[in-house]
Rosetta silent file (secondary structure, phi, psi, omega in degrees, C-alpha in Angstrom):
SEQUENCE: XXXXXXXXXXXXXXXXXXXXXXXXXXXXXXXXXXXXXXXXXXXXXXXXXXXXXXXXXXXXXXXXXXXXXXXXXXXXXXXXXXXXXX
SCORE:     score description
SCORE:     0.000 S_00000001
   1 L     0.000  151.351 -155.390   -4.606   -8.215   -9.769 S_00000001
   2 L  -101.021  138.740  165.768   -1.229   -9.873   -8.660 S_00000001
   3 L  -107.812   13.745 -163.087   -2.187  -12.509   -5.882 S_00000001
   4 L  -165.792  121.679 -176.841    1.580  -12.942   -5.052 S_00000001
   5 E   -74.460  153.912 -165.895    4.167  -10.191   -4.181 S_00000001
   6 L   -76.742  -51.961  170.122    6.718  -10.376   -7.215 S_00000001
   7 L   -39.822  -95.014  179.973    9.952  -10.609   -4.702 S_00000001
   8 L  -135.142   62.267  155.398    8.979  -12.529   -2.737 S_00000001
   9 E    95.958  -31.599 -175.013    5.757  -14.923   -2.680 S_00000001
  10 L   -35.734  131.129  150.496    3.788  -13.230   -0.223 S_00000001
  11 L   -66.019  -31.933 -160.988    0.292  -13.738   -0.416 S_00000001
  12 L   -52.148   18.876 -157.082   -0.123  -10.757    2.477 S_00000001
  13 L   -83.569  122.842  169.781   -1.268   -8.148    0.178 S_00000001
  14 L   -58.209  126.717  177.338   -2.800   -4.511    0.556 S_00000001
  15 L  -116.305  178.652 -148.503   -5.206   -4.207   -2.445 S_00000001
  16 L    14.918   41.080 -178.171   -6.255   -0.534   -3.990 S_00000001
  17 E   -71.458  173.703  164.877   -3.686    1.158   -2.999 S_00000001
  18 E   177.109  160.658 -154.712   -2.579    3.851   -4.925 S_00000001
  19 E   -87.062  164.228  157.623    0.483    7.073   -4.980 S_00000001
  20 E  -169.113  149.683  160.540   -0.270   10.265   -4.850 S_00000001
  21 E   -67.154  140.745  179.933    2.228   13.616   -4.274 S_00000001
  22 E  -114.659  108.637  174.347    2.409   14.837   -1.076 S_00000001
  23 L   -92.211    7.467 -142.435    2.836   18.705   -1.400 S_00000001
  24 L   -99.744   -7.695 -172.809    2.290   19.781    2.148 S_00000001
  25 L  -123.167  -59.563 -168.059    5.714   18.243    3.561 S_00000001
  26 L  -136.104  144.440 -179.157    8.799   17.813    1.179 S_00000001
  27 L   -60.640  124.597 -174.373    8.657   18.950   -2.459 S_00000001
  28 L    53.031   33.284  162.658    8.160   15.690   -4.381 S_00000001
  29 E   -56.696  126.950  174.079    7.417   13.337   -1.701 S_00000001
  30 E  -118.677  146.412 -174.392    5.521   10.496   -2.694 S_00000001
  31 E  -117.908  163.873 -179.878    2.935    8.691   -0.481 S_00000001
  32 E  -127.631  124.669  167.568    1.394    5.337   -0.930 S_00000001
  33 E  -104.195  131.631 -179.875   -2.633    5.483    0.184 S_00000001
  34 E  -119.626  121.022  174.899   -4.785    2.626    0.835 S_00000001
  35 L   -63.026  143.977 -176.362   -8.500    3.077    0.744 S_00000001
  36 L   -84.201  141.422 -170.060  -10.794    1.085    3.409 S_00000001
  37 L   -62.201   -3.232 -145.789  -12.424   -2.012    2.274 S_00000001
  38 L  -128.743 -140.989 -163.808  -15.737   -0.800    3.983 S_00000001
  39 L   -88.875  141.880 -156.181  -17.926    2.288    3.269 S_00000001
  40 L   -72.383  166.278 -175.623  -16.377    5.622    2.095 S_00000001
  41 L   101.774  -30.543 -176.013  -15.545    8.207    4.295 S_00000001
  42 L   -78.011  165.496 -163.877  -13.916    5.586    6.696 S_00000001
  43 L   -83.218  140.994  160.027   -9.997    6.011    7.422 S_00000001
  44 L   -85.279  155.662  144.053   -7.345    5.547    4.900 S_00000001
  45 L   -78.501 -177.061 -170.438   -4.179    4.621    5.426 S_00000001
  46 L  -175.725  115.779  170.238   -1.296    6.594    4.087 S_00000001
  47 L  -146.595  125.294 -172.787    2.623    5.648    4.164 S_00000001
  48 L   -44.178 -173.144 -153.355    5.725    7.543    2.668 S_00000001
  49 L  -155.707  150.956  150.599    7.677    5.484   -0.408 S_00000001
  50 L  -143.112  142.205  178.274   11.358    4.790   -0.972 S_00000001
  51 E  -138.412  137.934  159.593   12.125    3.190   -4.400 S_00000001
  52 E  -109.696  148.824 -166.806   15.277    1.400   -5.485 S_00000001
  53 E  -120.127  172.408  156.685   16.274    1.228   -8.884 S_00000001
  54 L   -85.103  121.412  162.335   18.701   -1.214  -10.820 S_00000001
  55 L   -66.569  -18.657  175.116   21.496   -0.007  -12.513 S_00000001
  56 L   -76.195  -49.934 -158.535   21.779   -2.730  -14.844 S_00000001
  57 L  -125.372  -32.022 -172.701   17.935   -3.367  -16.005 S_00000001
  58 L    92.940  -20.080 -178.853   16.496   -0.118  -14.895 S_00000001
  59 L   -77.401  157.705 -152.618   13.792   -2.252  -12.423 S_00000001
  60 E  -124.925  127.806  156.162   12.293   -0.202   -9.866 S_00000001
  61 E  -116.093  148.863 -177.272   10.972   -1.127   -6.473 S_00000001
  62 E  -115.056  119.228  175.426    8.678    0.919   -4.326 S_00000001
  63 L  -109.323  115.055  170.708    8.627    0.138   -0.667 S_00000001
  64 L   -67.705  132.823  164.664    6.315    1.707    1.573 S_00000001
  65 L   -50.464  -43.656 -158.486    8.131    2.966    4.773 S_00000001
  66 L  -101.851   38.365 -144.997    5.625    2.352    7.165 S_00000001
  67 L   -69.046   23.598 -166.448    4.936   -1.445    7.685 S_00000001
  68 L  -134.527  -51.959  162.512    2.800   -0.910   10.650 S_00000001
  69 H   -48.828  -37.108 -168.502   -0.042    1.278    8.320 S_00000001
  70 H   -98.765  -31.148  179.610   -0.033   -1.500    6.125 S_00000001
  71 H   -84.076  -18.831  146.836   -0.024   -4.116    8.036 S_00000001
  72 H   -38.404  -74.125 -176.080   -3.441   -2.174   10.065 S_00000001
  73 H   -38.247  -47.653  177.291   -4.447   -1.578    6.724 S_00000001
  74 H   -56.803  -49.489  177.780   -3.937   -5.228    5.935 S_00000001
  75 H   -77.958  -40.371 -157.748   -6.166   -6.498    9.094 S_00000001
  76 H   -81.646  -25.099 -162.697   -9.170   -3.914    9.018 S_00000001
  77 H   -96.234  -28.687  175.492   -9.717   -4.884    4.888 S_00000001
  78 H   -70.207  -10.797 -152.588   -9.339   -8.803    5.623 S_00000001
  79 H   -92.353  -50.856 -165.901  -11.701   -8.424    8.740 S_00000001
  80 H   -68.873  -26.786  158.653  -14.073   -6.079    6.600 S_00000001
  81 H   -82.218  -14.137  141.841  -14.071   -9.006    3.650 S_00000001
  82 H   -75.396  -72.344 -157.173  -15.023  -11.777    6.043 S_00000001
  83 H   -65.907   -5.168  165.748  -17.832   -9.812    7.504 S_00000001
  84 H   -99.313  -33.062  170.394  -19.300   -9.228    4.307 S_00000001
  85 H   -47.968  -22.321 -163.373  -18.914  -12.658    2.974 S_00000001
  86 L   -80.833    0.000    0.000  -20.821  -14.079    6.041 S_00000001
């Protein structure tokens, strides 16, 4: 697991996220979902993707849209990993 965003240095990181197609809104709409650190059944987060590619190299970045899900996402899993650690 990357402990550093590759751009740029952040530590801030959403962990188990993962894509999935969204078919109910635009034909090949990709979403990025983050699972809750705490028991299942509790709310995911969920935010559309944009990816830029290089023309040169071919690398690909994936951005989630929605930097307000993630950064929610972001509080409720650090809050939920100090309260188990205690």
């Amino acid at each position: 697991m990357s402990l550093k965003c590759a751009s740029c240095g952040s530590t801030r990181l959403v962990h188990r996220a993962h894509l999935f197609k969204v078919t109910s809104v635009l034909p090949g709409e990709i979403a990025l979902e983050i699972p809750p650190a705490g028991l299942p059944g509790t709310e995911r987060y969920r935010s559309p993707l944009r990816a830029d590619a290089c023309i040169d190299c071919g690398h690909l970045q994936v951005h989630a849209t929605d930097l307000t899900v993630l950064r929610e996402a972001y509080e409720k899993q650090q809050a939920e990993s100090l309260h188990v650690a205690v």
